[in-house]
C-alpha positions, 0 to 999 in steps of 0.5 A: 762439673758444671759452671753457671754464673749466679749473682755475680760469681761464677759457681761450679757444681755437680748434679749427679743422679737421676734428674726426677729424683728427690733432689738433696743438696749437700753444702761442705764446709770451711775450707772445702769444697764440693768433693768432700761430699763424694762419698754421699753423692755417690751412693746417694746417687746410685740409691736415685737421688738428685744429689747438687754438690756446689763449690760455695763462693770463695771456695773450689772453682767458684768465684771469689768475694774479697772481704766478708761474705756473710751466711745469708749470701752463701744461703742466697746463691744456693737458692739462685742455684736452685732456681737455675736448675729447676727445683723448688724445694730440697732437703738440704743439709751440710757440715759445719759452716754447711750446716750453719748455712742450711739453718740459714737456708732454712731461716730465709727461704724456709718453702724451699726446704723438704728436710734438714740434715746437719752434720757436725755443727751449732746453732748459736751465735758467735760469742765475742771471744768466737769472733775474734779468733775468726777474724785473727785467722782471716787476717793469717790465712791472708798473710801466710796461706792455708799450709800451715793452717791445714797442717796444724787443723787435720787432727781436729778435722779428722779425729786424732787417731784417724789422721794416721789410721786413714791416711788417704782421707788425711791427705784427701782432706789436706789437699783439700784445705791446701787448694783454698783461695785465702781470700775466699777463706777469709772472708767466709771467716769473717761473714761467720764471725757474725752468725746470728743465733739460730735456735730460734729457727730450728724450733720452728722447724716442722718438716724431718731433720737428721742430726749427724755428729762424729763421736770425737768431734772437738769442734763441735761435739756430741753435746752441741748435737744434743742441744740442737735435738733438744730444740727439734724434739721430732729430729733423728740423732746419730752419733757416728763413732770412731769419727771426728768433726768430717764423720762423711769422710771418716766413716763413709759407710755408718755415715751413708746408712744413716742418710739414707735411712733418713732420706727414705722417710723423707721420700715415703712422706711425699 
């Protein structure tokens, strides 16, 4: 694990796979951390990727910014990130509010990016009903933890069945959750309370984009997938089954065959 100080915060981070290979950055999502990605960044490595896998601000063992940290700051510290370790330009993509912030990442630093890969995530604002649940939560997960919170949220995590079938990612994902800073959760809920619509970035979006979605996501489900490839008609869509909102944890093998897949057109394009 390594740590840099960025903008502020501390930020701890994995750099695994050969330092000359095609660099992929990979952002969890809420409330995770980098480990959620292990099961990529290893084969993504042993393939010979240069695979980053940052903690983001508030989350893991970075540090934390009390109050509201919008998307345009995670996107900002992942771009510092970049720049500390000598890259250019990366594919980038991420789960959920990881794949919200690499549309942000996209929007404000669009030279950076060789490829998009959005897993289990939306493209539209936050609607105002949206907005209010978030900031409910926020002010729950400051006066009672993420205990209860994870307990009640592992089946819409994972898919229902999966919760019993595959008790070591269950409890992987609970720990997970469990270890979150409140402070950092919550203000990550408020900054992406306030999202701006992205639709009109990813129609603009020219380079490769894989679409990844679990086939009984109920946080974002295969239909907000298909309403993002309906806005990059060239993207790649694959519907993962037998998986829910985290198909990366779920259902490691179709998930990795897929990336890799993917990523290998990206490297044969140059």
């Amino acid at each position: 694990m390594h740590s840099t100080t960025l903008r502020g915060i501390t930020v701890r981070y994995e750099d695994s796979g050969p330092g000359d290979g095609l660099p992929v950055l990979l952002i969890h999502g809420h409330p995770f951390d980098h480990t959620l990605w292990a099961p990529q960044a290893d084969a993504l490595a042993d393939a010979g990727y240069r695979v980053i896998t940052p903690d983001l601000r508030g989350y893991g063992g970075s540090g934390v910014t009390p109050g509201k940290v919008l998307l345009a700051d995670f996107a900002d510290d992942l771009a510092a990130l970049l720049d500390e370790l000598a890259i250019e330009r990366a594919v980038v993509g991420g789960v959920s509010l990881g794949g919200q912030i690499s549309m942000e990442f996209r929007l404000r630093h669009p030279g950076r990016v060789l490829a998009l890969v959005l897993s289990d995530t939306s493209a539209p604002a936050e609607t105002e009903e949206g907005k209010e649940v978030r900031n409910r939560m926020a002010d729950r997960l400051l006066a009672e933890g993420m205990s209860g919170y994870a307990d009640e949220v592992i089946g819409k995590m994972l898919a229902s069945y999966n919760v019993a079938a595959l008790p070591e990612v269950a409890e992987r994902v609970l720990r997970m959750m469990r270890a979150t800073d409140p402070e950092g959760a919550a203000a990550a809920l408020r900054g992406r309370a306030e999202r701006p619509d992205y639709r009109p970035v990813l129609t603009e979006v020219g380079e490769p984009v894989l679409i990844l979605v679990g086939a009984d996501d109920v946080y974002t489900p295969v239909s907000a997938a298909a309403a993002i490839r309906t806005l990059v008609p060239h993207a790649v869509l694959t519907v993962i089954e037998k998986a829910g909102h985290l198909p990366g944890a779920e259902r490691p093998a179709a998930f990795n065959a897929a990336l890799l897949d993917f990523l290998g057109t990206v490297a044969d394009r140059g």
